[in-house]
N, C-alpha and C positions, 0 to 999 in steps of 0.2 A: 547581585550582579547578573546572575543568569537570568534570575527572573527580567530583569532590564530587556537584555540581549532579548529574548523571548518576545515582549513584547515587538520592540524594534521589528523583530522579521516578520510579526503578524502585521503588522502595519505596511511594512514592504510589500508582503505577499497580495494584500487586501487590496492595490493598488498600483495591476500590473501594467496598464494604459499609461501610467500617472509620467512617465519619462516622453512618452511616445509623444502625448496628447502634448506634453511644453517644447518638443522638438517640431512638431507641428504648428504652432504656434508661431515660435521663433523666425521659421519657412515663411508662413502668411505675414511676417511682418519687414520683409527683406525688400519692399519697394515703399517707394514715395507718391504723394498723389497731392498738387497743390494748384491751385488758380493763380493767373499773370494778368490782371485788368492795365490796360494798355488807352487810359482814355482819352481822346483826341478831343477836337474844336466840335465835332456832328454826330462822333461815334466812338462807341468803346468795343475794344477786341479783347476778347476773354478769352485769356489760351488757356487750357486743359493738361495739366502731365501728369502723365502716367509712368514709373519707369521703377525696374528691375534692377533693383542694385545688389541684387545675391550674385550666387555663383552660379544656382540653377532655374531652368527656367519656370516661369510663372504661371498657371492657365486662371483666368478671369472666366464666372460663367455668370450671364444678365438672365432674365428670365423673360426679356422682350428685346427691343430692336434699342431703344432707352440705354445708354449706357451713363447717364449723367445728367444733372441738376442741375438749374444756375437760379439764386433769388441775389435782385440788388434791393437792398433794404434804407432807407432813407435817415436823417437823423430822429425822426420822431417814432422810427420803428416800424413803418407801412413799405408794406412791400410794392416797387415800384414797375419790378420787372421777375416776370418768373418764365426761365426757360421753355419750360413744357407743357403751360400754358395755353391750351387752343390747338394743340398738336395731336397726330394720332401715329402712333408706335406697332409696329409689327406686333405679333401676341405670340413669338417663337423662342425659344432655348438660342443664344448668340453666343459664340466665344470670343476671348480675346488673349492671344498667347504673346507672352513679351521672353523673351531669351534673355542669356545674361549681361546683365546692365542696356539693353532695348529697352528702349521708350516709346510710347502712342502720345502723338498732343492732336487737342480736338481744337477750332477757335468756332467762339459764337461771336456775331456783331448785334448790339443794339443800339438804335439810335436815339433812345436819351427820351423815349416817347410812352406815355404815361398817360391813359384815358384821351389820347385825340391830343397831346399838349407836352410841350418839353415839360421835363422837369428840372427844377430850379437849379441853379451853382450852386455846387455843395460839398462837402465830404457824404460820401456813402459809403456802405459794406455789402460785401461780393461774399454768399456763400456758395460754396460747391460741392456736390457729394456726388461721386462714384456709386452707381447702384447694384452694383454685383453685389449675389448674394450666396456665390461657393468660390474658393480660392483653393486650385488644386483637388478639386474635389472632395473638398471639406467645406463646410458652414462657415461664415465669414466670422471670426470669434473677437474680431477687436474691429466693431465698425466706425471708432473715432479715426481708425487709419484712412478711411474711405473718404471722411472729410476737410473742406479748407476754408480758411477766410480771408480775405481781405481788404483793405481799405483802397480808395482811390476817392480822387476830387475833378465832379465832374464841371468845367469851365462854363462861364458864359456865351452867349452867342459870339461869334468873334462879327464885328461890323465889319472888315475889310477883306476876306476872302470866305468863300461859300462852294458847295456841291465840287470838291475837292474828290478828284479819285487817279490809281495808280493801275496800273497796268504795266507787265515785265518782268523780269527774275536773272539773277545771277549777274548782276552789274548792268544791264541793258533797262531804263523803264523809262515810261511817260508819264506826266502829272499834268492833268489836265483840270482845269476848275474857272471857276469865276475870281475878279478881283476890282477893287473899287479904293484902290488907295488915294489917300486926302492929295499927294503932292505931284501923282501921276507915274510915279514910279514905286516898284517892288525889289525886294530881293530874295534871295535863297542860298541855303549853306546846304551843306549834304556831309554827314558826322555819323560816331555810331556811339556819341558819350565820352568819348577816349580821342579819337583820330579824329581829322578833318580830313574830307578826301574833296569837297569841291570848297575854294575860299567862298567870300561872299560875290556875289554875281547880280549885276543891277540889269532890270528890266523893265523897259519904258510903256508902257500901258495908256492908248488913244484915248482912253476916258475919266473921268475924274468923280470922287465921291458926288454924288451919291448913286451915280448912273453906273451897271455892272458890266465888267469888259470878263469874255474870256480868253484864258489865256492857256497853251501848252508848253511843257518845258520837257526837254527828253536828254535822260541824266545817262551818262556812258561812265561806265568805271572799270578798268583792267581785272577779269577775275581774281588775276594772285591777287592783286591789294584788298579786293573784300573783306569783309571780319569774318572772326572765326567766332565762335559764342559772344556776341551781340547783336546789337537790331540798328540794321541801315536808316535814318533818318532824314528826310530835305525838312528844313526851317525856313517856311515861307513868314516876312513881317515887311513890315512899311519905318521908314524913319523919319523922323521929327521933324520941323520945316529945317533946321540947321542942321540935322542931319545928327545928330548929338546923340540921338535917343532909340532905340533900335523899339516899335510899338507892335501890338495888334500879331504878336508870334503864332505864327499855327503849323504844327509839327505835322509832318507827314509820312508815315510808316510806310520805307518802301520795301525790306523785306527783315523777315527773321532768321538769323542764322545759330542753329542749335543744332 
């Protein structure tokens, strides 16, 4: 039995980092780090989060201006889209501090463009990786935390509205684009998944497929009704000659709230 005991403390003793180094650890492992593909009708928004879910706060150290990675990978496994790609990064020490439960979100847009040419409808996969390479002033020791994946399906051309963009924040915004619906009219809802804050709204449009009219809509919303963690939405689409059929939907992201 002593001889046991004996052993045990030379083990202990041999071993004096061995508590520190898994409390350190535990630390570096107290946030999340995941990618949001948000993919629309011409373009996908790739949000980035970063967030500190301990009690204390975080330091992130890069070793360039680069704080993150994006590849969209196709069904066949060719990469379609690589972030950093063709870019040139500062060559400096950057930090990035997150307090408790602070979060950093980054977004990248791409538009769907692959060698001078969309690429096809499809499902694809989004990885993302965080490049920090000290947390806390320690060596990054678990860099699967630093990474994310996801899936998203990126649409066809929509025939009926095109070159689609938002300008505005906090309940006030414009959407402005092209539209060429078959019956001469459009409509638009404005939702965040849950609520509906505008019903559906018809819009009569001077032209008819196939020639492109544009068009502006400018959305008002009372700030208390805004959401609180979700994503403002307008739903531009065209409907059926009978009207039966609600067609040709292109979602339009008018702001995020997190």
């Amino acid at each position: 039995m002593q001889r046991l005991l004996a052993v045990l403390l030379i083990v202990l003793f041999s071993f004096p980092n061995m508590t520190s180094g898994y409390e350190e650890q535990k630390k570096q492992e107290n946030f999340v780090f995941y990618v949001i593909p948000y993919a629309g009708p011409e373009k996908v928004e790739l949000e980035l989060v970063l967030k500190n879910e301990g009690e204390e706060p975080i330091m992130f150290e890069f070793l360039t201006s680069q704080k993150y990675d994006i590849k969209v990978i196709d069904s066949k496994g060719e990469e379609v889209y690589v972030f950093s790609e063709g870019k040139m990064f500062t060559q400096a020490l950057e930090k990035v501090k997150l307090n408790s439960k602070e979060q950093k979100r980054w977004t990248v847009s791409w538009d769907y463009q692959y060698k001078n040419k969309r690429v096809e409808e499809g499902d694809y996969k989004v990885k993302a990786a965080l490049t920090a390479v000290r947390i806390n002033e320690e060596p990054v020791k678990k860099r699967e935390a630093l990474y994310s994946e996801a899936e998203m399906h990126i649409p066809s051309v929509n025939p009926v509205f095109q070159d689609v963009s938002v300008k505005g924040q906090n309940g006030s915004y414009s959407v402005k684009g092209k539209a060429r619906p078959t019956q001469g009219k459009m409509y638009y809802t404005v939702e965040d998944g849950h609520q509906e804050y505008i019903s559906e709204t018809e819009i009569k449009v001077n032209s008819k497929y196939p020639e492109w009219e544009t068009f502006d809509i400018n959305v008002k919303i009372d700030k208390e009704k805004l959401p609180k963690n979700a994503t403002l939405i307008l739903n531009l689409y065209e409907r059926s000659e009978k009207e039966e059929m609600i067609l040709h939907t292109y979602p339009v992201i008018l702001q995020n709230f997190y």
